[in-house]
Structures are given as C-alpha cells and as structure tokens.
NULUMVEX-467169 format. One record per residue (C-alpha): residue in one letter; residue number from 1; x, y, z. Coordinates in nm, 2 decimals. Example, Ala and Ser with C-alpha at 12.3 -4.5 7.8 and 13.67 -1.06 7.14 Angstrom:
BEGIN
{residuo: A num: 1 X: 1.23 Y: -0.45 Z: 0.78}
{residuo: S num: 2 X: 1.37 Y: -0.11 Z: 0.71}
//
This chain:
BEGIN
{residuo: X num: 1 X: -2.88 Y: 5.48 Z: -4.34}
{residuo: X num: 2 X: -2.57 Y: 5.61 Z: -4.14}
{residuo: X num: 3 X: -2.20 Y: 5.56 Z: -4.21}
{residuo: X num: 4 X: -2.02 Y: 5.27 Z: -4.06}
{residuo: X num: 5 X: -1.81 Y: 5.49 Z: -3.75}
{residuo: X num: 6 X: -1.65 Y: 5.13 Z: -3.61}
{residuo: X num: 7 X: -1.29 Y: 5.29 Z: -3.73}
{residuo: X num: 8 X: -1.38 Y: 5.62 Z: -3.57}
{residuo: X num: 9 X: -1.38 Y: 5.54 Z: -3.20}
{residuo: X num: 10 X: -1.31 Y: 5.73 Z: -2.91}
{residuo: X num: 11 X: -0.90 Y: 5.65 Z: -2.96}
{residuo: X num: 12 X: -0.93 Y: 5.71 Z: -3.31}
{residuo: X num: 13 X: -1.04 Y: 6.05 Z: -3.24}
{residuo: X num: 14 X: -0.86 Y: 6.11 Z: -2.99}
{residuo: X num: 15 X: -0.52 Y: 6.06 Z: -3.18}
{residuo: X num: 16 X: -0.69 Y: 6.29 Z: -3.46}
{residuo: X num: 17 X: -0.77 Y: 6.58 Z: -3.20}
{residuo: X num: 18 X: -0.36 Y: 6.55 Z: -3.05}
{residuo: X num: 19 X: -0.29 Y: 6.65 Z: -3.36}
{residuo: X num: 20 X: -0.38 Y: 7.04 Z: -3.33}
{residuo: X num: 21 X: -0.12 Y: 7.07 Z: -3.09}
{residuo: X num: 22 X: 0.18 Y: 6.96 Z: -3.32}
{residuo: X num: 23 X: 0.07 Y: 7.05 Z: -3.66}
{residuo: X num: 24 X: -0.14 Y: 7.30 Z: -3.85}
{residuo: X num: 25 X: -0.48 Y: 7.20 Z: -4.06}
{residuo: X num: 26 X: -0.34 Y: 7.20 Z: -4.38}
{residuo: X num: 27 X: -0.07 Y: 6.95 Z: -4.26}
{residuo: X num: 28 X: -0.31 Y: 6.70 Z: -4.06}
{residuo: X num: 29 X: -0.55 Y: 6.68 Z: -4.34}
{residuo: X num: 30 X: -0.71 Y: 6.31 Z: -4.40}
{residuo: X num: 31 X: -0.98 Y: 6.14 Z: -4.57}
{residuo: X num: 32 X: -1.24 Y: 5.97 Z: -4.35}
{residuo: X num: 33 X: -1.22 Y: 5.58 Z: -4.40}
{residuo: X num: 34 X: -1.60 Y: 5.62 Z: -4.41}
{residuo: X num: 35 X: -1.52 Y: 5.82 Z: -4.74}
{residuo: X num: 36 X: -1.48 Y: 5.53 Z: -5.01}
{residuo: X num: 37 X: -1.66 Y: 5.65 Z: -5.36}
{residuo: X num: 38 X: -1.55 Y: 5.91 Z: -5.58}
{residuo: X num: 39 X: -1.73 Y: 6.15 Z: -5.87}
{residuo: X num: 40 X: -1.57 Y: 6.31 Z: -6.10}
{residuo: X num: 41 X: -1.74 Y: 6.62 Z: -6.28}
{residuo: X num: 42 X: -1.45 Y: 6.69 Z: -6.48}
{residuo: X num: 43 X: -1.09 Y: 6.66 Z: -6.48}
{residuo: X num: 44 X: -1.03 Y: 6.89 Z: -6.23}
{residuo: X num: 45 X: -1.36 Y: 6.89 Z: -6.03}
{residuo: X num: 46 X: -1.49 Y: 6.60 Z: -5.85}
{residuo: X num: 47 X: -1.68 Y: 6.48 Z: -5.54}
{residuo: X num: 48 X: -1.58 Y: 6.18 Z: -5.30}
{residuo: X num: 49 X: -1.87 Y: 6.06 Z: -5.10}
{residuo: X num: 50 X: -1.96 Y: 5.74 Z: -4.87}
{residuo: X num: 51 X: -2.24 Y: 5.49 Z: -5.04}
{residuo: X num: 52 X: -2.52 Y: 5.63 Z: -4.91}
{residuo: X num: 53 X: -2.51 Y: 6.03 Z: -4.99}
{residuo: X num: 54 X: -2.52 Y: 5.91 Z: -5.36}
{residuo: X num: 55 X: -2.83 Y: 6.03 Z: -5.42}
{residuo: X num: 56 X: -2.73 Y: 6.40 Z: -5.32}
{residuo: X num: 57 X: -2.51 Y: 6.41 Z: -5.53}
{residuo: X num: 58 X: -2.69 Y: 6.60 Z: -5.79}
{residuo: X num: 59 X: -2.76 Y: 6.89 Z: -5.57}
{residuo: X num: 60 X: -2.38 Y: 6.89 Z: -5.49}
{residuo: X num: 61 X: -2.29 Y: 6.88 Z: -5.84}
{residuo: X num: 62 X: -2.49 Y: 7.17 Z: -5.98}
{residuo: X num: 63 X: -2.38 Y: 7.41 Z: -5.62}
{residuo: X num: 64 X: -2.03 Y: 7.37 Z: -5.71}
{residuo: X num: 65 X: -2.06 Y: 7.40 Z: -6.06}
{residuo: X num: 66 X: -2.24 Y: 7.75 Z: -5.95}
{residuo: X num: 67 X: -2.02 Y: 7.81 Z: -5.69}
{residuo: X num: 68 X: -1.67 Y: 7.77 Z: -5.93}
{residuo: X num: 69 X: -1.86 Y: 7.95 Z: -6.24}
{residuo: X num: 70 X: -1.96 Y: 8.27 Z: -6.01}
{residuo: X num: 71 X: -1.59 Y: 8.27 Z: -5.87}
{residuo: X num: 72 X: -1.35 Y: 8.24 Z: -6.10}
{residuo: X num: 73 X: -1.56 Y: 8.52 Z: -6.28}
{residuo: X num: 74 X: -1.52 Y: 8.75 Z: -5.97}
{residuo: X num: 75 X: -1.13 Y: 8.69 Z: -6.00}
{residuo: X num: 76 X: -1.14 Y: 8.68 Z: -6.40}
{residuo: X num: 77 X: -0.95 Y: 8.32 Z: -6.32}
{residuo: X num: 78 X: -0.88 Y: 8.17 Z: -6.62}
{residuo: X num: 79 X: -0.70 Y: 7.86 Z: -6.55}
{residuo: X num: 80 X: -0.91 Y: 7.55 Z: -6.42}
{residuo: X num: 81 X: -0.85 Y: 7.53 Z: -6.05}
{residuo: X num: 82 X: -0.85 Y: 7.11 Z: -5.90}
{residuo: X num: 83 X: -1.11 Y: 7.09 Z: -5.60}
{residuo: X num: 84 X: -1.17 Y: 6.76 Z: -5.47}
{residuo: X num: 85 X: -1.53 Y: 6.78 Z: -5.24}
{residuo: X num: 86 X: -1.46 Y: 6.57 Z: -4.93}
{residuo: X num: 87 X: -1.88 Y: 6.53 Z: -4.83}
{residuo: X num: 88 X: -1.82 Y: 6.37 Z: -4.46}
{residuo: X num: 89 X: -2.17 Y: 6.12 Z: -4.43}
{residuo: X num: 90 X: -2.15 Y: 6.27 Z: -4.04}
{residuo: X num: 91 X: -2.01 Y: 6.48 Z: -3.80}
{residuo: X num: 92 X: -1.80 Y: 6.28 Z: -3.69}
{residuo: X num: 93 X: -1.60 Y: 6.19 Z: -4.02}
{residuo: X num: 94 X: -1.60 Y: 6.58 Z: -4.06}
{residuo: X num: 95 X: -1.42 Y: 6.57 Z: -3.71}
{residuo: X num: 96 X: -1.19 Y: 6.38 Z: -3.80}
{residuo: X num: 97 X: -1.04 Y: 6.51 Z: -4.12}
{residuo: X num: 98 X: -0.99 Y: 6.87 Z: -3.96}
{residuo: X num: 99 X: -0.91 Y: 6.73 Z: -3.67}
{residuo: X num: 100 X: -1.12 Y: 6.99 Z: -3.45}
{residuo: X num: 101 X: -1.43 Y: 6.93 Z: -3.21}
{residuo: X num: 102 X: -1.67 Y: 7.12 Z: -3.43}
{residuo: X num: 103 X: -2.06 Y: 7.12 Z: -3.56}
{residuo: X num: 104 X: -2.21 Y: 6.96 Z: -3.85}
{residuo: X num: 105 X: -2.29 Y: 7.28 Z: -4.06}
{residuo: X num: 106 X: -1.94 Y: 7.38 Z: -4.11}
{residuo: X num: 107 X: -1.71 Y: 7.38 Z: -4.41}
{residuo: X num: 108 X: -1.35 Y: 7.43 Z: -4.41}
{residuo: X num: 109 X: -1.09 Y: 7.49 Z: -4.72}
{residuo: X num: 110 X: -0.79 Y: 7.35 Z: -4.48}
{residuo: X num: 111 X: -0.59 Y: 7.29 Z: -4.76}
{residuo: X num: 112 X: -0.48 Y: 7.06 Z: -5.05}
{residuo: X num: 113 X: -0.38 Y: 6.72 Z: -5.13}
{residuo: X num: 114 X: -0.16 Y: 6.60 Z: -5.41}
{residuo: X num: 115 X: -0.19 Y: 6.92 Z: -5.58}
{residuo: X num: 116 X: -0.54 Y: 6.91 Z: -5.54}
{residuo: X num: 117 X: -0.74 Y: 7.17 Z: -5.33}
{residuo: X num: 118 X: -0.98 Y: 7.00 Z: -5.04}
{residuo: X num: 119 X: -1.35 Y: 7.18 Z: -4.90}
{residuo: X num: 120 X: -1.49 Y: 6.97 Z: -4.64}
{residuo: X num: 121 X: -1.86 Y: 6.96 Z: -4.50}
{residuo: X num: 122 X: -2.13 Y: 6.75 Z: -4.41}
{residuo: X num: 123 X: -2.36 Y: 6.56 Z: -4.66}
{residuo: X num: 124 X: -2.69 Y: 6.75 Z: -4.64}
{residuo: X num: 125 X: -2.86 Y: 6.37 Z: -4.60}
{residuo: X num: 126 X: -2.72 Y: 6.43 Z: -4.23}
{residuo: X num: 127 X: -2.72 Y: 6.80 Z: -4.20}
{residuo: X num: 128 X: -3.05 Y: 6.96 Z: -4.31}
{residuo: X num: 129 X: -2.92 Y: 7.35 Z: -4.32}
{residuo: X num: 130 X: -2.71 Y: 7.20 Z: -4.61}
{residuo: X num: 131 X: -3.00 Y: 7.08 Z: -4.80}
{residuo: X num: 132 X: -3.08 Y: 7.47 Z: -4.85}
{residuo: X num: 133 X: -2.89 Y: 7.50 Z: -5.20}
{residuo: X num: 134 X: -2.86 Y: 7.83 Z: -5.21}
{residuo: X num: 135 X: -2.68 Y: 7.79 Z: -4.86}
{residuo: X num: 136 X: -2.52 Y: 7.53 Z: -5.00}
{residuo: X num: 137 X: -2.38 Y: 7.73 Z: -5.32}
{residuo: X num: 138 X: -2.26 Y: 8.05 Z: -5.11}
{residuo: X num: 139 X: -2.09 Y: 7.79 Z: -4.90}
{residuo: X num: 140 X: -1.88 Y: 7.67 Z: -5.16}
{residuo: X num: 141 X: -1.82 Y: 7.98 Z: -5.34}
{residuo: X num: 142 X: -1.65 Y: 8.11 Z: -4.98}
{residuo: X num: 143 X: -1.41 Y: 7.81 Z: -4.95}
{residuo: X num: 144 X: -1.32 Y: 7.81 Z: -5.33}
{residuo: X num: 145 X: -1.25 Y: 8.19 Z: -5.28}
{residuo: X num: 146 X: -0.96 Y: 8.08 Z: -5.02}
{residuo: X num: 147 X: -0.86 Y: 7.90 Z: -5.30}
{residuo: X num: 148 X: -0.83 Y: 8.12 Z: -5.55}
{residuo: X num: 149 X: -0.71 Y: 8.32 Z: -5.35}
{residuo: X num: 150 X: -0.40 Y: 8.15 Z: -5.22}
{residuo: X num: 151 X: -0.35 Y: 8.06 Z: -5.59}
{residuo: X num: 152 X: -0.34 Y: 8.46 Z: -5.71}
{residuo: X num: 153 X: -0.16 Y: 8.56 Z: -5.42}
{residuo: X num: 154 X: 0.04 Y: 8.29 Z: -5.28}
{residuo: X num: 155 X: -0.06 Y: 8.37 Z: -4.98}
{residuo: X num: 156 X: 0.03 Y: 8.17 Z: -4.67}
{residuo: X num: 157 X: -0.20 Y: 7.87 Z: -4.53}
{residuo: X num: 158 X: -0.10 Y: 7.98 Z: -4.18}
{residuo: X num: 159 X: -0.33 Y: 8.25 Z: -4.06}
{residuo: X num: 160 X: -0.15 Y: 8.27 Z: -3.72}
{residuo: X num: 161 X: 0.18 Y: 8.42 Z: -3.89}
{residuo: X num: 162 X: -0.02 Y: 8.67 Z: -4.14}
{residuo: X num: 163 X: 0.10 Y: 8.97 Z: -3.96}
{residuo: X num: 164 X: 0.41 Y: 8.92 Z: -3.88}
{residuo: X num: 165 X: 0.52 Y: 8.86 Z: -4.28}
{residuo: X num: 166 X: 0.30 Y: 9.12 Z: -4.39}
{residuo: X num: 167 X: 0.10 Y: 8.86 Z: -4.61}
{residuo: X num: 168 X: -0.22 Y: 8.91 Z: -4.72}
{residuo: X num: 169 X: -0.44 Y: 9.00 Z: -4.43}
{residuo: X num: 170 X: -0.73 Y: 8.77 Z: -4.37}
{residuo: X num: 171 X: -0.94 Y: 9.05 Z: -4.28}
{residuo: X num: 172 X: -0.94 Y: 9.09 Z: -4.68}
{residuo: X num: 173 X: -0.94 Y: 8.74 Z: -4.72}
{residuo: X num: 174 X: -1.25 Y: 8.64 Z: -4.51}
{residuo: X num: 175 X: -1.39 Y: 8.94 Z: -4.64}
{residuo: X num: 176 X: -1.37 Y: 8.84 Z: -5.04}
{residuo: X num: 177 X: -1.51 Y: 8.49 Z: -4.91}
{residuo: X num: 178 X: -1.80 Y: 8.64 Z: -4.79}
{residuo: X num: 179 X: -1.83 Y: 8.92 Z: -5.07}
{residuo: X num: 180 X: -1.88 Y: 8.57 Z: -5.33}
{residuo: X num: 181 X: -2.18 Y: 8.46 Z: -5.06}
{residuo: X num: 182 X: -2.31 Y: 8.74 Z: -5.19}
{residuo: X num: 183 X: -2.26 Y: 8.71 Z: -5.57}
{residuo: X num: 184 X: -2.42 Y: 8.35 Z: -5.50}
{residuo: X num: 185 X: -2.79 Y: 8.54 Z: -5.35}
{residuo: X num: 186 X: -2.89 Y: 8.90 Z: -5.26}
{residuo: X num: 187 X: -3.12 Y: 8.76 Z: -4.89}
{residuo: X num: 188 X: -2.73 Y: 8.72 Z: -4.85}
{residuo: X num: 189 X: -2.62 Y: 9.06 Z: -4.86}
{residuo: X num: 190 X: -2.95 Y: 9.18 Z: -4.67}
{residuo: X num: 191 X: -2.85 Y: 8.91 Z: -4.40}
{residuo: X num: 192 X: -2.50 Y: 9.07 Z: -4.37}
{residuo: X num: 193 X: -2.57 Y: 9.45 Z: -4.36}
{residuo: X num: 194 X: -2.90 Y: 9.40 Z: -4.11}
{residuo: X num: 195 X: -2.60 Y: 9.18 Z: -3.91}
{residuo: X num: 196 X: -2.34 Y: 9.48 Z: -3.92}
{residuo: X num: 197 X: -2.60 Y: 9.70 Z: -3.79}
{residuo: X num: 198 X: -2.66 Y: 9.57 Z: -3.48}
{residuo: X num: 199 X: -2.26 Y: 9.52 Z: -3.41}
{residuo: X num: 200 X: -2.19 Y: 9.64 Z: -3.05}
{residuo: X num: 201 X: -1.80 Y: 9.53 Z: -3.07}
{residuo: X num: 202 X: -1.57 Y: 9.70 Z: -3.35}
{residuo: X num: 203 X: -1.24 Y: 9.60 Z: -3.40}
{residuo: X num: 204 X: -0.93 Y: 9.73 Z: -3.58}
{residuo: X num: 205 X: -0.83 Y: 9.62 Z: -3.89}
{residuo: X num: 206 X: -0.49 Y: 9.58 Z: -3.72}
{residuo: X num: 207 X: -0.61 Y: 9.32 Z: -3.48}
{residuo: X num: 208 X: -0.83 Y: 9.11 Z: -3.77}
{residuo: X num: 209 X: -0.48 Y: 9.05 Z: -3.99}
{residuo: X num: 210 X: -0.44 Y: 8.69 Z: -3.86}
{residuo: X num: 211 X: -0.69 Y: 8.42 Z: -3.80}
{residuo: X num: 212 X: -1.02 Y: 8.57 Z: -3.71}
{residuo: X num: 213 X: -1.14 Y: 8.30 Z: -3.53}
{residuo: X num: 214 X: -0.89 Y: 8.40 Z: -3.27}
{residuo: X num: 215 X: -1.14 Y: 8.72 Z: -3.18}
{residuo: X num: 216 X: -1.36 Y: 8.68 Z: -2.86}
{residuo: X num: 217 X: -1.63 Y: 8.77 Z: -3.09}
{residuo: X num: 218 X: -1.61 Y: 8.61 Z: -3.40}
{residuo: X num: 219 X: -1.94 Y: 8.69 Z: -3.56}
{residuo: X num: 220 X: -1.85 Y: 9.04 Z: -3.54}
{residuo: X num: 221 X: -1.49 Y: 9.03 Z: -3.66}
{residuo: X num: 222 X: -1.65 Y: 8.83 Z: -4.00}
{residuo: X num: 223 X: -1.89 Y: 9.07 Z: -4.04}
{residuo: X num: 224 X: -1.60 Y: 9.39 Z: -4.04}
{residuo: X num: 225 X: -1.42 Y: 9.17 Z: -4.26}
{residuo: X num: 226 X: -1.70 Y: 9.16 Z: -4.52}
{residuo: X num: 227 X: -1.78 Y: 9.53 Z: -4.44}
{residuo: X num: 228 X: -1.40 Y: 9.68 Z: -4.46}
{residuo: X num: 229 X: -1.39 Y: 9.49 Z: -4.81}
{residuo: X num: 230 X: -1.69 Y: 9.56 Z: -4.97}
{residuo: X num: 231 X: -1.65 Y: 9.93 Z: -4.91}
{residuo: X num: 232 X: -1.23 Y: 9.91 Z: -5.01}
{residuo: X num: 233 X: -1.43 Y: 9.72 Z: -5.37}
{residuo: X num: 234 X: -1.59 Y: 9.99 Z: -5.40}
{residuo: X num: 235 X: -1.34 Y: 10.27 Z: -5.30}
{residuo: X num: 236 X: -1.08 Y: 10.16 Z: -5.54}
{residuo: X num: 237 X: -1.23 Y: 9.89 Z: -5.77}
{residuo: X num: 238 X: -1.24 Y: 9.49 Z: -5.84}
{residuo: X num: 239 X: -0.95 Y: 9.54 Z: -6.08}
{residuo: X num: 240 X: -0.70 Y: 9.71 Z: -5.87}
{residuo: X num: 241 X: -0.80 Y: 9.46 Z: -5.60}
{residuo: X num: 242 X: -0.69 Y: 9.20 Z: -5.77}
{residuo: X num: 243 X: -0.36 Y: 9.36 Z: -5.90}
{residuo: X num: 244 X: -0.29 Y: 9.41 Z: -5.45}
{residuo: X num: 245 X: -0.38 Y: 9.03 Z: -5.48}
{residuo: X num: 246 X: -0.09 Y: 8.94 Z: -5.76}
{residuo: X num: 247 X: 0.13 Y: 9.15 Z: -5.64}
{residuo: X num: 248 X: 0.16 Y: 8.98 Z: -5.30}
{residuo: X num: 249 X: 0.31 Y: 8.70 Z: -5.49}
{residuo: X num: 250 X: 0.62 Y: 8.87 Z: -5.45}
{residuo: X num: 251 X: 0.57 Y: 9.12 Z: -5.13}
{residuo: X num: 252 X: 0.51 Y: 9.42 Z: -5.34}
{residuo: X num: 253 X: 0.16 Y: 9.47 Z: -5.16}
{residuo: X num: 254 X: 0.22 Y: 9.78 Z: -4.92}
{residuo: X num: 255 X: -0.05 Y: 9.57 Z: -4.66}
{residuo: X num: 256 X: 0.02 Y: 9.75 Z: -4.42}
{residuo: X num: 257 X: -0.06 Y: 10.09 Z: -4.56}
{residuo: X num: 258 X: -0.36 Y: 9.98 Z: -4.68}
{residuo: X num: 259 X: -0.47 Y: 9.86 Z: -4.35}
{residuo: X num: 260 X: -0.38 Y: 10.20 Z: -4.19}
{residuo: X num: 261 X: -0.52 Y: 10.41 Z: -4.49}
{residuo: X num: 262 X: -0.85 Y: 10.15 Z: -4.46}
{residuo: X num: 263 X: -0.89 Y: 10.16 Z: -4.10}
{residuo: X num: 264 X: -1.25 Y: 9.99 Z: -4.00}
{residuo: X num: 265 X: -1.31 Y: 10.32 Z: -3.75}
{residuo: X num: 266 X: -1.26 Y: 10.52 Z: -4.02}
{residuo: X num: 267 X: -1.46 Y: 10.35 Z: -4.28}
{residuo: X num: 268 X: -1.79 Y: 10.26 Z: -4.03}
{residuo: X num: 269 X: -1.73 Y: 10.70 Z: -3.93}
{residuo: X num: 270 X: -1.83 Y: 10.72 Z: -4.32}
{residuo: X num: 271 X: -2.09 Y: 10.57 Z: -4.31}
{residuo: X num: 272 X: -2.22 Y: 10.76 Z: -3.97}
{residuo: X num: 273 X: -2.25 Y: 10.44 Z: -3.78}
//
C-alpha cells in the first residue's frame, strides 16, 4: 500500500524545491500532508507516521530508543532531549519536507519545530536498506548526535557560515556523528577504516570547516571527518572534547588552533599513510 501523493504534484514540488534558493533547511522545514498519525514513546520521544508504515513501527521504536540510549551516554547528556521522527511513507514526502531532489535512503537532522528536534527518512516499508536495523540504529544515532550537539554547543544550524564565525567546525561535527555509527556496530568501524584506506583525495581540515557536502568529493571529506576525530578522541580524550564542545557556547573554543594544531596531513603522516 503506497501513500496517497495527489497533494504532492509536480507544482507542489516545485514550490517546495524554490524554496532552497530563499531560505535555509532548518527554516523551510514541513511535515508531509501524507504524514497524519503520531506515536508517542515518551514525553519527549515520539514517531509520526502515515497509516500504513504502522506496522514498522516497532523496529523504529526499539532503533531509536538504541540510538538516544548509546548517545546521550557518549555525551554524558543528562537532560531528556525532544525528537520528533518524521518517517516519510516515500521518496517523495521525504522530498518535500527538506525541500531537496534527493534519494530514498537518506536522513537528515534539518532542524527543529516548536522546540522540538526533527530526523527525517524513509519508512523502511518503502526503502529496504532501512529495514537493516542495525543501519537503521547508526542512522539515528548520527542525526541525534547533530542534535546533541547543537544543544552542548550552541552551535549554528547554518553550515555555510561555520568558518567565518569560528563556530564549531563541522569537520568535528560530522566526524562525532559518525564516531556514534560506530558505538551503534563494530562492521561499522571496519567499513570506515577499509574506506579511509583506499582515499586518493585528502583535504585540509581548513577546507572541511563548513558544509561538507560542498566538497567535489564528498565520500572522502566524511571519511577525514570521522578519521581527524577519532584520532583528536583519542589524542586528548572524550572528556576534554566535550569541555571544546561547552565552551563554544560562549566562543571560548580556540577552533581555529585546534584545526591548525590537528591538521588532517599531519595526522594521516602519523599514521604513515
């Protein structure tokens, strides 16, 4: 059984796609009409679904439960942090909430809603690599990372301007993301270093501050992120990462330093790669 898309038609999603030229993610968020039930787990977590992914439900619910457990952990998070799943029934419900031409296996943490912070993806009824719930879990535990993440360190929603207000590089970000993938299964980790070690194209930390997905090659520049970060975890420990992390909250984060001192030549010359 497929979603009803009458209300997404071709002008529909048109006036959806516009909307990346006027307005960042975060601000064009927007529930699919297709989108109509809603599960709550808790008073904070909860899942809204259309009719006929009801019955996945249960694999969602234990992933994030997983997913949340495993991350706030990491962080040693102790308040309870408001997700609201947004499980598109198909692509294109998933299209249009982000707003971005884009396949049916990705997730996105664009932003939040009401105080209330949204992960998008595709019900695994209609996607089969989400049926995979270990590939489900990691999933999850990368977007809520953004999330707890921008709740330690305040850090912006606009990856394009990073840089430029010497905010939390996302080079550190994307990198944590991925370092709770791994926390979540260790085929995960194995995936990423026998990925890092066939990367032709290295790039600076410099040039991974903003946006990532802004790189030519974007596999690669994920894959540095995760690398850069799991070696500065290890170099100076989890707890004084997250003490960089709260102290961004009020620009006392030398990022740039850290970037220089941390440079991804230098740390992949370590490792005699």
């Amino acid at each position: 059984m497929h979603a009803n898309n009458n209300e997404l038609d071709e002008t529909t999603m048109n006036r959806r796609f516009s909307l990346r030229n006027s307005c960042r993610i975060a601000d064009r968020l927007e529930k699919s009409p297709n989108i109509t039930e809603r599960y709550s787990i808790s008073t904070h977590l909860d899942i809204h679904y259309a009719p006929q992914d009801a019955t996945i439900l249960p694999l969602i619910q234990e992933s994030l439960l997983d997913a949340y457990g495993i991350v706030k952990t990491w962080f040693n998070y102790s308040n309870d942090l408001a997700i609201s799943l947004w499980m598109a029934p198909e692509v294109k419900d998933l299209q249009y909430m982000v707003c971005i031409p884009c396949a049916d296996s990705y997730f996105f943490a664009p932003g939040a809603r009401d105080g209330i912070n949204i992960i998008v993806f595709v019900s695994p009824l209609t996607c089969r690599l989400n049926h995979n719930e270990i590939r489900m879990t990691a999933l999850l535990a990368h977007e809520i990372t953004h999330h707890i993440i921008r709740a330690i360190a305040q850090a912006s929603t606009d990856a394009t301007i990073r840089k430029q207000n010497l905010d939390m590089p996302m080079w550190l970000e994307e990198g944590l993301c991925q370092l709770m993938e791994c926390e979540v299964h260790p085929s995960i980790e194995d995936k990423f270093i026998k990925s890092i070690n066939e990367i032709s194209q290295w790039y600076d930390l410099e040039d991974l501050w903003n946006d990532l997905s802004s790189c030519s090659d974007t596999n690669s520049a994920y894959l540095q992120a995760y690398f850069a970060t799991q070696r500065l975890v290890n170099k100076i420990g989890q707890a004084e990462v997250l003490t960089l992390l709260s102290l961004n909250r009020d620009h006392k984060t030398d990022w740039r330093e850290l970037t220089k001192s941390n440079a991804l030549t230098a740390l992949k010359t370590d490792e005699g790669r």
